[in-house]
C-alpha positions, 0 to 999 in steps of 0.5 A: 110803324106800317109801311104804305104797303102794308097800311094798303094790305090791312086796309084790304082785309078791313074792307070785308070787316064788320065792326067788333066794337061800336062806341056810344054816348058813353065814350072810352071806359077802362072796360072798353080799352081792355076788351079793345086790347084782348081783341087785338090779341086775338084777331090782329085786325079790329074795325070799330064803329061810332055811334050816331048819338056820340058826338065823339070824333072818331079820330079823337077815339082811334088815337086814345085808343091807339095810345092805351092799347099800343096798336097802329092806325090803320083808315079811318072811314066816316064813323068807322075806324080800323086798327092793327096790332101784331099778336104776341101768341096768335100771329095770323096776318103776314105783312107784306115787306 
C-alpha cells in the first residue's frame, strides 16, 4: 500500500509520462493484461489511456487491471490512468519512506 508521500512522488514522475498503453472499444483481453504486467516489470511506473470511442470507465479499467496484474493505483486524470508496481529484477524507482 503507497503512503501519501509516495502516491505524491509517483504522481511526480507520471506527470512527463506519455501513455504505453491506450484501451479501445475492445475493452480488457488476456493479452492485454499480460502486456500491462510484462510493462510493469519493466518500468515500474505505467500510464495508460482510454480511448474516445470506448465507453469504459477508466476507474472500472484501473481497478480490474489493479486486481489481475497486483499493481497499486496510482491517479487517475480524465481518460488516463496511472499504475505502479515495484520490479521483482528491475527495481528503478526509490520510494520516499
Amino acid at each position: 500500500m503507497l503512503t501519501g508521500k509516495q502516491r505524491s512522488y509517483l504522481k511526480a514522475l507520471a506527470n512527463t509520462m506519455d501513455p504505453i498503453f491506450q484501451v479501445g472499444k475492445n475493452g480488457i483481453t488476456e493479452n492485454f493484461v499480460k502486456q500491462v504486467d510484462e510493462a510493469l516489470e519493466a518500468r515500474e511506473l505505467i500510464k495508460i489511456k482510454i480511448l474516445n470511442n470506448s465507453h469504459l470507465d477508466p476507474t472500472e479499467v484501473a481497478n480490474e487491471l489493479m486486481e489481475k496484474t497486483n499493481a497499486e493505483f496510482v491517479q487517475s486524470i480524465g481518460n488516463k490512468f496511472v499504475l505502479y508496481r515495484e520490479s521483482k529484477e528491475n527495481k528503478k524507482i526509490q520510494l520516499p519512506k
